[in-house]
N, C-alpha and C positions, 0 to 999 in steps of 0.2 A: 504494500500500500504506500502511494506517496503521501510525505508529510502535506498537511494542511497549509497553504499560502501564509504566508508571513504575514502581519499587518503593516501596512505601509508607516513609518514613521520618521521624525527630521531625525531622529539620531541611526538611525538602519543608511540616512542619505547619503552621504556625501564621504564616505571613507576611501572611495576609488578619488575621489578631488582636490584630498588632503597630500601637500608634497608627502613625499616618500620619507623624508629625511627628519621630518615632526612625530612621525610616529615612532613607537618605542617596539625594539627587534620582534617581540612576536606580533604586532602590528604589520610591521611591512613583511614578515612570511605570511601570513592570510590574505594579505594583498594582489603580492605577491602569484599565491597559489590560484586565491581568484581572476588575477588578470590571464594567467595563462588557462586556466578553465573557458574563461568565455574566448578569446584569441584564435585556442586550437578549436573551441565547439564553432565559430564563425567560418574556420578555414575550413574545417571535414563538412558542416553541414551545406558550404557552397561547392564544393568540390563533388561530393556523394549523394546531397540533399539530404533533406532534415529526418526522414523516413530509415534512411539505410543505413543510417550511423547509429550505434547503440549506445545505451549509456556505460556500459561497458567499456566499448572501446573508447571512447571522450574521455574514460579513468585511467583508460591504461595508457593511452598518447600522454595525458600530462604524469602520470608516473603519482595516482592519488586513489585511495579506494573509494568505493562509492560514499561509505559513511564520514569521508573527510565533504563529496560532494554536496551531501544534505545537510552538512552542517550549513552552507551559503546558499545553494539554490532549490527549490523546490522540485524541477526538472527539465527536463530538455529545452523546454520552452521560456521556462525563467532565465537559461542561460544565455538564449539566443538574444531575448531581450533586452540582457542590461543592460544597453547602452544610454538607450530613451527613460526605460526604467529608473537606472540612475540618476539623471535627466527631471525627473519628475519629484522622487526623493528630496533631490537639492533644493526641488521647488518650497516641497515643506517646508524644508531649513529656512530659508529665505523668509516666505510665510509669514512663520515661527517667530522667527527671530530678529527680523528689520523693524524701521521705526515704524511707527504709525502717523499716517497722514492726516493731516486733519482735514476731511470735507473733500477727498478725492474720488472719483468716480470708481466704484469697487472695481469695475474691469480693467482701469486702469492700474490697480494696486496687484492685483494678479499677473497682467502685462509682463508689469516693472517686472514680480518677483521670478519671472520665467525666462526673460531676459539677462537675469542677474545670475541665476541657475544656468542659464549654456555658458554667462563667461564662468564660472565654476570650475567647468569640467574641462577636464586635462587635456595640454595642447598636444599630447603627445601620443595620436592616433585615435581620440576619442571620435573624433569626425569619422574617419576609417572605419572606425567599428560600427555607430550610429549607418550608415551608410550600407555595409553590407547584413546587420539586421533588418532592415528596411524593406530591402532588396529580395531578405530572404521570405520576411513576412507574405508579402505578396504573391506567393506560390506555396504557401503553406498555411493552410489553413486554421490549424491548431494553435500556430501560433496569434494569427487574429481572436481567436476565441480569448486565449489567456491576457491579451492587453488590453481586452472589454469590462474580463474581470479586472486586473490589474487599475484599468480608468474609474471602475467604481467605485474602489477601495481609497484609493487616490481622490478622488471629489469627495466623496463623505469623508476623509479626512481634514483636506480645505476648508471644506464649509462648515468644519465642528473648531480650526484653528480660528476662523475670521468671524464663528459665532463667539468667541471667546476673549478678541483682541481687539474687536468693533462694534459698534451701539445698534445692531441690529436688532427686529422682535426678539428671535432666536437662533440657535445653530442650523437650523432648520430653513430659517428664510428664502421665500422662492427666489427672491431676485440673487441671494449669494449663491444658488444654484444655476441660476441662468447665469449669470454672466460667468460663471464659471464655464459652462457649457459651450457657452461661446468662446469663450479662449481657448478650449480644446478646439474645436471647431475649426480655427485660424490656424492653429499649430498644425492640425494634421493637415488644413490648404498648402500652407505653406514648406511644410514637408513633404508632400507629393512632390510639388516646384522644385525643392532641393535636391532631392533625390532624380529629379528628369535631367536637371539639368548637366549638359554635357562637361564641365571644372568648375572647380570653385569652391568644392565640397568643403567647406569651413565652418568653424561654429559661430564664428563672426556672419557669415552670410547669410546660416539660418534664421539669426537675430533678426538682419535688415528684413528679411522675406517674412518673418514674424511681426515686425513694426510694422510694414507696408499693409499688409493682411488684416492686422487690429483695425489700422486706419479708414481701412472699408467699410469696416463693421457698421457705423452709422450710414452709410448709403446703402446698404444690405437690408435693413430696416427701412428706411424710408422707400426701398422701391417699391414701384407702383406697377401693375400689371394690367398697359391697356392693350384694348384688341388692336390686333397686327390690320391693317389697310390693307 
């Protein structure tokens, strides 16, 4: 039986974001063992596909049993994902942990914190990896299932932070769920665009194509549908 999904949280986020060299030795071996976990599962699974690769053999390429595997990922699929995952996580952080605005538009407060969460993550292949999960998702289907869950878990956790951190009815508020909605919304527009486009693959460009994207969002709403002449 696989272990039960993790719950999402800002302190689970951002350990792959943290230089290497802050963390204390058995910090950077679990790092370490994670970074080459998800690395070789991105290389076998675009090589073999997601299907033909066991988790077996994903243990035995990086030289780890499976019960070191469950310690970090839940399975095939959690590993294929961390890249955005972690991604998301950082978003917590951020969340979490940033100032509080006063009188700012909540989609904008989410925006920032998501923005603030790609410069986060590490310049050193995280694009790379984000890129070919991506890539992979889109021909595998299981892996869409698990980041529907993984988005649920991820918004009811937002929207229990910013019932907590902001003068909302409650943690429950529709509109902290819409506009959260809609930021995911944007993200995965503007991730489709990052991922078609032929270079440039950078965390910096996701941003722009994530700014540009938000900025729609009020003409996205206001359009109006008349009959075509």
């Amino acid at each position: 039986m696989k272990p039960e999904a993790a719950p999402v949280t800002p302190s689970a986020a951002t350990a792959s974001a943290v230089p290497a060299a802050q963390l204390p030795l058995r910090e950077r071996k679990k790092l370490r063992t994670r970074q080459a976990l998800v690395d070789t599962a991105l290389r076998l699974f675009g090589e073999r596909g997601f299907e033909r690769v066991t988790l077996d053999e994903l243990c035995d390429a990086v030289e780890v049993s499976k019960r070191t595997f469950f310690r970090t990922f839940t399975s095939k699929e959690d590993v294929a994902m961390a890249p955005t995952q972690d991604l998301w996580a950082a978003f917590l952080d951020v969340l979490s942990t940033g100032p509080i605005a006063d009188g700012r538009p909540l989609i904008g407060v989410y925006e920032d914190a998501l923005v603030a969460a790609l410069d986060r993550m590490p310049a050193d292949g995280w694009a790379e990896r984000a890129l070919a999960s991506r890539r992979l998702a889109a021909r595998t289907p299981s892996m869409d299932a698990h980041g529907l869950a993984f988005c649920d878990r991820t918004t009811r956790a937002a929207v229990g932070v910013v019932g907590e951190r902001f003068a909302l009815a409650d943690a429950d508020d529709l509109r902290a769920h819409l506009a959260l909605d809609m930021l995911v919304a944007a993200f995965h527009r503007a991730l489709d665009g990052w991922v078609a486009q032929p270079a440039g693959h950078t965390g910096a460009d996701l941003a722009r194509r994530l700014r540009e994207t938000c900025a729609a969002l009020p003409g996205a709403l206001a359009a109006t549908a008349a009959p075509r002449v």
